[in-house]
Legacy VTK file of the C-alpha trace (Angstrom):
# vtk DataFile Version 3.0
C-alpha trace
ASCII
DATASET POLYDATA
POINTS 493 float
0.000 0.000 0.000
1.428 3.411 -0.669
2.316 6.365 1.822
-0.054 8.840 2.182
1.237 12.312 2.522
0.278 12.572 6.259
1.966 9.558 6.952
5.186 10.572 5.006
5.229 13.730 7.114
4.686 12.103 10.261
7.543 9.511 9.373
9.784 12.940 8.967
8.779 14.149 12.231
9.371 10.738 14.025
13.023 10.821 12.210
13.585 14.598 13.442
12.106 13.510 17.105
15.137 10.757 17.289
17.794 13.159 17.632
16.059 13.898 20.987
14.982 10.383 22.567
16.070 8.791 25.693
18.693 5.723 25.240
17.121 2.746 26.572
17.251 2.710 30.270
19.018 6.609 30.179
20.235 6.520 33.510
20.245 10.410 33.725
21.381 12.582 36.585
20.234 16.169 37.058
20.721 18.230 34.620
22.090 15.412 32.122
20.786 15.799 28.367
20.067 12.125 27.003
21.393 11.065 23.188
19.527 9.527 20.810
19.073 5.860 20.485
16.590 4.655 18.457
15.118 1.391 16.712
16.437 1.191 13.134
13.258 0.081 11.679
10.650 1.417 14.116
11.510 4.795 15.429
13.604 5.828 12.124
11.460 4.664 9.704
12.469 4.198 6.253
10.653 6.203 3.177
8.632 4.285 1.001
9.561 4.639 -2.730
6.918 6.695 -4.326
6.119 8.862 -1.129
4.247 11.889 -1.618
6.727 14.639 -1.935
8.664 16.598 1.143
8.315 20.112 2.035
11.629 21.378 4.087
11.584 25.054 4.963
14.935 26.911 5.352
14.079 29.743 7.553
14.568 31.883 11.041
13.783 30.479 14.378
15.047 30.083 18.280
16.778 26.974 19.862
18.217 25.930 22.704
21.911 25.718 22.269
23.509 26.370 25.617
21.967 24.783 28.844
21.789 27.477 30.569
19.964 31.424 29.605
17.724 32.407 26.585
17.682 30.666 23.654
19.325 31.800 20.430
18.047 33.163 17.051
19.350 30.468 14.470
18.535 29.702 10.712
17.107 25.889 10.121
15.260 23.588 7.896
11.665 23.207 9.295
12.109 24.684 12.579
15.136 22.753 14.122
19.172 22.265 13.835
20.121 20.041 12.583
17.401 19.815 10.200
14.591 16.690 9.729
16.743 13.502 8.988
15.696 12.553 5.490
16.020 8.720 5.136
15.623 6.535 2.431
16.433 2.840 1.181
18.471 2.607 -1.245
16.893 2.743 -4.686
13.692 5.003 -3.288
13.173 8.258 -5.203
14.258 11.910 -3.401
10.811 14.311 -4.045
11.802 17.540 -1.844
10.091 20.827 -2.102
12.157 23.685 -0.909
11.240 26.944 0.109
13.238 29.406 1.278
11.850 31.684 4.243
14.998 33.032 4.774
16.456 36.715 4.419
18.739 35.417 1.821
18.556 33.696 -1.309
19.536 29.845 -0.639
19.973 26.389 -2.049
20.356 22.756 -0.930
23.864 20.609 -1.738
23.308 17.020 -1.158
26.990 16.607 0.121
28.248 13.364 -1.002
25.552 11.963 -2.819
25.813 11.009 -6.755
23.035 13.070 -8.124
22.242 14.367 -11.826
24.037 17.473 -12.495
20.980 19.520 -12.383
20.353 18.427 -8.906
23.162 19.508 -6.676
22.310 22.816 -5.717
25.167 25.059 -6.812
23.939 28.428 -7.345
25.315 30.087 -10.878
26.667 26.947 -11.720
23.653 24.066 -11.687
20.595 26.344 -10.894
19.370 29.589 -10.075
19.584 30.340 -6.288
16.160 29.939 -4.803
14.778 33.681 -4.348
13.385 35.095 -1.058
9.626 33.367 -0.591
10.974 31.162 -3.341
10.866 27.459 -3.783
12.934 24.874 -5.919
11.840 20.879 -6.453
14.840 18.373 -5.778
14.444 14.684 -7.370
16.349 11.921 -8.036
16.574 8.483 -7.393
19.341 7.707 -4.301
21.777 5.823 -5.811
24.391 5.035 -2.928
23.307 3.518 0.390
25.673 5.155 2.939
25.145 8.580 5.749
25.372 11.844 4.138
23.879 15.312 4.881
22.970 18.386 3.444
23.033 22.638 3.580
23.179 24.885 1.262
25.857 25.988 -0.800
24.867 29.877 -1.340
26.860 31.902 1.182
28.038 28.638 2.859
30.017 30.359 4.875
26.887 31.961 6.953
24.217 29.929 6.111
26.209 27.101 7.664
27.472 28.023 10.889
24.065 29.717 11.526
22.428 26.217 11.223
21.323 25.428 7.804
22.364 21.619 7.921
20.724 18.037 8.225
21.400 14.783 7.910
20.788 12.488 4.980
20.745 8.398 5.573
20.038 5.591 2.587
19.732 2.298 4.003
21.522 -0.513 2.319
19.062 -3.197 1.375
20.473 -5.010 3.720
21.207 -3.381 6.636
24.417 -4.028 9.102
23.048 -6.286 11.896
22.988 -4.108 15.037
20.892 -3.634 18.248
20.674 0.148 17.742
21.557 2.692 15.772
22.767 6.481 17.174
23.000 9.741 15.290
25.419 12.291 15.971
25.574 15.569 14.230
28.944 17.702 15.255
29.126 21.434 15.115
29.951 24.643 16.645
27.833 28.119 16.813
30.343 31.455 18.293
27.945 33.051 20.389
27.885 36.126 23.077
27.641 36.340 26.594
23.809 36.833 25.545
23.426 33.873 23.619
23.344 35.599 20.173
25.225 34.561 17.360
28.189 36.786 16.676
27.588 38.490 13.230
31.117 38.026 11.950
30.477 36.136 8.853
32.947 36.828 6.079
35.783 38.241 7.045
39.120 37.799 5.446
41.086 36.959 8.773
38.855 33.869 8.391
38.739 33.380 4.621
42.766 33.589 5.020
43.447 31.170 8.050
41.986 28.324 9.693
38.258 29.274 9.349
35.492 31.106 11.719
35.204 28.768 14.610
32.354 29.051 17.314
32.834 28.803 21.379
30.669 26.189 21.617
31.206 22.792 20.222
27.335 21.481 20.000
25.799 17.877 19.154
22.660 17.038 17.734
22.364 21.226 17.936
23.061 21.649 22.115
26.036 22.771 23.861
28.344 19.269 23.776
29.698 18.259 27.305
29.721 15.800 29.960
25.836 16.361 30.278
24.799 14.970 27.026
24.516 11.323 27.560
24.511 8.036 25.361
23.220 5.267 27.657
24.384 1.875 26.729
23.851 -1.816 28.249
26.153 -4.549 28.171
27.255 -6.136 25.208
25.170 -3.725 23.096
25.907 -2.813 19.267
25.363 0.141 18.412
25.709 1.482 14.761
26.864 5.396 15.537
26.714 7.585 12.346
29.184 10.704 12.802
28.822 13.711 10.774
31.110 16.940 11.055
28.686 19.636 10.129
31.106 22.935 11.003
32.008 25.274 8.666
35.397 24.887 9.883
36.490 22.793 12.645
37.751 19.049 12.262
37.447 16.842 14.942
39.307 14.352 16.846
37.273 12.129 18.656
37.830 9.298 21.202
35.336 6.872 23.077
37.414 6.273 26.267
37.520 2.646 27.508
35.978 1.585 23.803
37.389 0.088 20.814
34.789 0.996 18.270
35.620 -0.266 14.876
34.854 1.931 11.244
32.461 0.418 9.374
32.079 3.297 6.699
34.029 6.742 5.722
31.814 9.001 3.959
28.882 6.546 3.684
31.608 3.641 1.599
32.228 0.600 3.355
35.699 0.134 4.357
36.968 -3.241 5.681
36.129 -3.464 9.514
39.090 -1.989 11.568
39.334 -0.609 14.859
40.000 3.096 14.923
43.859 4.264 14.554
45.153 4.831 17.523
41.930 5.291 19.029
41.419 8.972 18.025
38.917 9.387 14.764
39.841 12.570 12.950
36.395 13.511 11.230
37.445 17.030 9.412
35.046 19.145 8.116
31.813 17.644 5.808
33.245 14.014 6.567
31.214 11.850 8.322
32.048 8.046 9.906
29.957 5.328 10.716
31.388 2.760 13.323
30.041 0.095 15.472
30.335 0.052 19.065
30.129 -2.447 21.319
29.402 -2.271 25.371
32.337 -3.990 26.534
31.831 -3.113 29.891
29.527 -4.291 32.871
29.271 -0.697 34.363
30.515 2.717 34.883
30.780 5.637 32.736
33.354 6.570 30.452
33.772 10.243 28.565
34.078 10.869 24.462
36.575 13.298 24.082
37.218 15.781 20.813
41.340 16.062 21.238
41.282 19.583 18.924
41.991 22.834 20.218
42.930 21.920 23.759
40.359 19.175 23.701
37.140 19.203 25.381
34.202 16.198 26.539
31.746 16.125 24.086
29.730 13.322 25.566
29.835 10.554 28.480
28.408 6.945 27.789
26.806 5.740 30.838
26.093 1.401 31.484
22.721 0.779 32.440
20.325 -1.971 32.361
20.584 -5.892 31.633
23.038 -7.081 29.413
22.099 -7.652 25.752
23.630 -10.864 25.465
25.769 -12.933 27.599
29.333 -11.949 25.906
30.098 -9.135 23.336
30.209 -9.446 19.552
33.197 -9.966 17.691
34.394 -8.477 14.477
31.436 -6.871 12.905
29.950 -8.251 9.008
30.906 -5.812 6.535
28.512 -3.237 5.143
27.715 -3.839 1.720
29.405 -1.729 -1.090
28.120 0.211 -3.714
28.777 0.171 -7.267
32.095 1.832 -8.213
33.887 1.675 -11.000
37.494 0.342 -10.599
40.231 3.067 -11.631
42.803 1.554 -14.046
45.568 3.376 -12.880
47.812 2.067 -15.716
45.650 3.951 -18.613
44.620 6.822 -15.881
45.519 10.676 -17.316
47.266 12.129 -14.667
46.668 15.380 -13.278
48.181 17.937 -10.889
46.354 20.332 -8.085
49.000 22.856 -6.241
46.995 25.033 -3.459
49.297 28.625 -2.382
47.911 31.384 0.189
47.173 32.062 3.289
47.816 35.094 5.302
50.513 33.320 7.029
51.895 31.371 3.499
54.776 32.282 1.319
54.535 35.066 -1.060
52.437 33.641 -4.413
51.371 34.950 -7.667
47.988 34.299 -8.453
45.018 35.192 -11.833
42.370 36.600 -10.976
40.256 37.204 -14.111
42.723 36.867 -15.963
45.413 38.574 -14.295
48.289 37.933 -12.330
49.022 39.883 -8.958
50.219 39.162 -5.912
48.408 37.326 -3.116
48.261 40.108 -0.479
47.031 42.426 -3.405
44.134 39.427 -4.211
43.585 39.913 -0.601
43.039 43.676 -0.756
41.397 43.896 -4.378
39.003 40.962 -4.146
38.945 39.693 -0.934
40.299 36.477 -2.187
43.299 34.337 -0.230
44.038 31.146 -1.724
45.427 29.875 -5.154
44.604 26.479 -6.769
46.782 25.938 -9.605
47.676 29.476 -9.381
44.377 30.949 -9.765
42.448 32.429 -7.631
38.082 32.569 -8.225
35.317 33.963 -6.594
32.925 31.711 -4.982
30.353 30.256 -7.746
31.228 33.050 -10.228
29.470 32.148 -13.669
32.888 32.547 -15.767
34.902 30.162 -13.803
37.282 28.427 -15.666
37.540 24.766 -14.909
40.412 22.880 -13.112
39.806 20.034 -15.564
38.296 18.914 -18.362
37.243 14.966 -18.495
35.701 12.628 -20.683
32.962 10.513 -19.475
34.520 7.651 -18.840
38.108 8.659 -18.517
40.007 7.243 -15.029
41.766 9.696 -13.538
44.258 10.590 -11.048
44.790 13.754 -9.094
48.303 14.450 -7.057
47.054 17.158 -4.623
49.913 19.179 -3.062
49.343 21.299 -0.205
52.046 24.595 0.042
50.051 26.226 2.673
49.973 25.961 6.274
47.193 24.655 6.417
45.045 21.955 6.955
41.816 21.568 3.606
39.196 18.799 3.535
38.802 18.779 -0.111
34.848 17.944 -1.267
34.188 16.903 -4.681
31.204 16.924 -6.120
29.155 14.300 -8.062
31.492 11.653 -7.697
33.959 9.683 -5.234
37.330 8.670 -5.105
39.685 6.436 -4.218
42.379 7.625 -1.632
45.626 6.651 -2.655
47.780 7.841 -0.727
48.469 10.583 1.843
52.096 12.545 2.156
53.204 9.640 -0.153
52.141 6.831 2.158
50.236 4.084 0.496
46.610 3.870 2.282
45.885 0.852 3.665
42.238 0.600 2.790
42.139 2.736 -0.285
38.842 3.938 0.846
36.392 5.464 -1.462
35.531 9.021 -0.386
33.987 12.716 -1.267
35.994 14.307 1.039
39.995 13.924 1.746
41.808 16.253 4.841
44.881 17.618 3.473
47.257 18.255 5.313
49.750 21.289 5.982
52.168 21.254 4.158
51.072 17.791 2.798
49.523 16.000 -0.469
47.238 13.377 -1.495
46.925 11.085 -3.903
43.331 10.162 -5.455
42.066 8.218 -8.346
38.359 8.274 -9.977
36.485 7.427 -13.015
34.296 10.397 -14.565
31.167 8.809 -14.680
28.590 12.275 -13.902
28.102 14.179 -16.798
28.230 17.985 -15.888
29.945 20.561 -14.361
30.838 19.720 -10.673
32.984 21.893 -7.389
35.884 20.585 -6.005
36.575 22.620 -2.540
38.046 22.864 0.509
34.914 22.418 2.872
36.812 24.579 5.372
33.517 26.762 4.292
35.638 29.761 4.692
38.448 28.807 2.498
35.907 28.085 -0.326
34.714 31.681 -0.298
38.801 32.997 0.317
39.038 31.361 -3.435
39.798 27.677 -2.786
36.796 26.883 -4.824
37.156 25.403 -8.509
35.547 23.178 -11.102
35.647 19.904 -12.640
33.713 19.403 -15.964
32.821 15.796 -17.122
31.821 15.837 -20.871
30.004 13.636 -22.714
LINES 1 494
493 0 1 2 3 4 5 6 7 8 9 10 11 12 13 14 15 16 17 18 19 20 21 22 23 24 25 26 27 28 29 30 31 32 33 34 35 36 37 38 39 40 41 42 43 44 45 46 47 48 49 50 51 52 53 54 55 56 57 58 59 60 61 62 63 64 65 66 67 68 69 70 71 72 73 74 75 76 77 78 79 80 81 82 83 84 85 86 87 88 89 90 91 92 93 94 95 96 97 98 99 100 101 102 103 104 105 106 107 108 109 110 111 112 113 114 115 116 117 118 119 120 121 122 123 124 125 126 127 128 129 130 131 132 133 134 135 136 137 138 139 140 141 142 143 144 145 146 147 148 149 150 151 152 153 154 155 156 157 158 159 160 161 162 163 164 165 166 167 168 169 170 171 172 173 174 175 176 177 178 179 180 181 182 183 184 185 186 187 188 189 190 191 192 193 194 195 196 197 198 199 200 201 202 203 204 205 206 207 208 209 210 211 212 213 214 215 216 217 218 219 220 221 222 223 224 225 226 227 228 229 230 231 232 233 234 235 236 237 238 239 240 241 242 243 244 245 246 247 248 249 250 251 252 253 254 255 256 257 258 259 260 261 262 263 264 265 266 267 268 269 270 271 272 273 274 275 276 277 278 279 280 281 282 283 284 285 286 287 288 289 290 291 292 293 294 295 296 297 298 299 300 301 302 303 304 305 306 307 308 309 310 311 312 313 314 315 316 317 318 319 320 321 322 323 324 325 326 327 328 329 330 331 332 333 334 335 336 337 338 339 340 341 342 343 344 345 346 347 348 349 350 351 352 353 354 355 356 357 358 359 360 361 362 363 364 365 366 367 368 369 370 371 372 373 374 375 376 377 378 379 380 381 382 383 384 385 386 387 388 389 390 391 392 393 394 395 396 397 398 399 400 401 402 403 404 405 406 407 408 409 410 411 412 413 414 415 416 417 418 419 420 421 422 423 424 425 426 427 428 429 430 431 432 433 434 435 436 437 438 439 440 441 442 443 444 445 446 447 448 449 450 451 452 453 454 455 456 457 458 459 460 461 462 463 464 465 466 467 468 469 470 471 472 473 474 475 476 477 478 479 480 481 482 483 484 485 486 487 488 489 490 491 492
């Protein structure tokens, strides 16, 4: 029988309303903010193909963010951050309306999913941005099982940080066997003594360094901190899906007294392996699945973000009867989906250098065609970065692309990294394999959309151009994008 729109609604709600439920048997203490833990086929139910289509609303509202005085204007997608989670199975058919109740024009990215050209919500580049009281129909047919997320990708580097981002999940057809599944949206908002965001957006201290970073690291959209809690019971899987939704800061997360193992990186199955060295570096627009098992009888045990001085973003807390009578092993696999193998013997080979920075070497750089300095690209155009010595405004129509592909043609790109510092590179439409990093072999060659570069680093990657169209390749540093580390990719054909 199909969905009816009031039930398709109500199955949005009940998806939005998980990022807020108890954990089975939350053992909370005052003032302690329970984590989600939900059912994966009851509480987070899966769309039905053919559902009557969406409506999500990108617009102004209030929220809770720290524990503790008012609550703070923020932008979201029907009333919340992060925004409803949108879940499919894999196969089902994306219908979303948009509109945009916002004081700015807008549009959605669907970060990391393989979607027609017209689709993915660049502004200038694969639409029109979606006017004030506007709206704009997304649909395609999800492709890739695998956790993703989206925002929009006109003025990223407000619309963003002020809370214009959700997550996206496509259910394998046959889903990893777990007892629960948990997820966790990372983020940051810089707000006042008052609660108020701090309307800094844009400036070129920012566009030129590390990025605008907020004062208060948030999950699932609250202040993070040893009062958000993620019960557990013994000898419990849990299937936690990590997304880094800042416009800027990376992450480097440990579960204290755990041994979770990665399951996915950027919704692509990888082997099964415990984390490296126990810390998970999830950099900007990445996002991580693992598995994690309650090894222990009792107690509680902190989850720690080892960035900037480090800080507790969470505590898991051991409650109730134990699941089973020992814990799991190894976990299965989750399945793959359909790539297309690079043959790196026949690949064309290209070359991506980034330059700038307000703390980098002096670099020459176009802009429009002509060469100056980077401090006077700083000054002129409030521009400060270089790929391949050029440096381009933010989704300006006469971009000139990086490269030009065939459809069809495998492809590898040696990015080199003469800045100091560190670029999650996105690309759009399509993944990769990672090759290497600073010349080091990977050991799992993973398939991803998004690769952290490192300073003073490089990175090798390798891809078939399958997507006809004309697709970004950034640093989702959000920030950096609109400094001028944003270019093009065109797959013709």
């Amino acid at each position: 029988m199909g969905l009816t729109r009031r039930d398709f609604l109500q199955s949005a709600g009940a998806a939005l309303g998980a990022l807020a439920l108890p954990s089975l048997s939350s053992p909370q203490g005052a003032g302690s903010r329970p984590l989600a833990g939900t059912g994966i086929c009851t509480t987070l139910p899966p769309r039905a193909a053919g559902a009557a289509q969406f409506e999500l609303v990108a617009g102004v509202c209030s929220q809770r963010i720290r524990p503790a005085g008012p609550e703070t204007e923020i932008w979201g997608y029907n009333g919340s951050v992060p925004g409803p989670v949108l879940r499919f199975r894999q196969g089902d058919t994306l219908d979303i309306h948009v509109r945009n109740a916002l004081p700015q024009v807008t549009t959605v990215h669907w970060h990391g999913l393989r979607v027609p050209n017209a689709m993915d919500g660049v502004p200038h580049v694969t639409q029109h941005p979606i006017p004030l009281g506007g709206t704009f129909d997304y649909r395609y047919r999800v492709e890739d099982s695998g956790t993703y997320w989206y925002h929009p990708h006109q003025s990223s580097f407000e619309q963003v940080p002020r809370g214009l981002y959700g997550m996206l999940v496509v259910e394998e057809q046959k889903p990893l066997p777990v007892d629960r599944e948990v997820l966790w949206v990372l983020s940051d908002y810089k707000l006042g003594d008052d609660n108020r965001q701090v309307e800094d957006f844009g400036r070129i201290l920012d566009f030129g360094t590390e990025g605008r970073h907020g004062n208060v690291v948030t999950l699932n959209g609250e202040a993070a901190g040893p009062h958000r809690v993620l019960a557990i019971r013994p000898n419990e899987r849990v299937r936690l899906r990590l997304l880094n939704a800042a416009s800027a800061r990376a992450f480097l997360v440990e579960f204290a007294g755990h041994a979770p193992w990665i399951v996915t990186h950027d919704g692509q199955a990888v082997p099964p392996h415990p984390v490296p060295d126990g810390r998970l570096l999830l950099g900007a627009g990445q996002r991580t699945d693992i598995v994690l098992d309650g090894t222990r009888s009792a107690g509680e045990f902190a989850v720690l973000d080892h960035r900037r001085g480090g800080t507790q973003l969470a505590r898991i807390a051991y409650a109730g009867k134990a699941v089973r009578s020992k814990a799991l092993g190894r976990p299965a696999p989750v399945a793959l989906n359909r790539h297309t193998e690079v043959n790196l013997d026949r690949a064309t080979d290209h070359y991506l250098v980034f330059e700038g920075g307000v703390k980098g070497a002096p670099a020459i750089g176009k802009v429009d065609g002509k060469a100056l300095k980077v401090e006077e690209i700083m000054e002129r155009h409030g521009l400060a970065w270089t790929m391949n010595y050029t440096a381009q405004h933010e989704h300006a129509m006469m971009h000139e692309p990086l490269f030009r592909m065939r459809r069809g043609e495998h492809v590898t790109v040696k990015m080199i990294n003469n800045t100091d510092f560190e670029h999650p590179m996105h690309l759009h439409g399509h993944f990769f394999r990672v090759l290497a990093l600073n010349d080091v072999p990977t050991r799992h060659r993973e398939w991803r959309d998004t690769v952290m570069l490192d300073p003073r680093g490089s990175c090798d990657i390798a891809l078939v151009a399958e997507n006809p169209g004309e697709w970004m390749f950034h640093c989702h540093i959000l920030d950096h994008a609109a400094g001028g580390m944003m270019g093009t990719l065109v797959v013709e054909g």
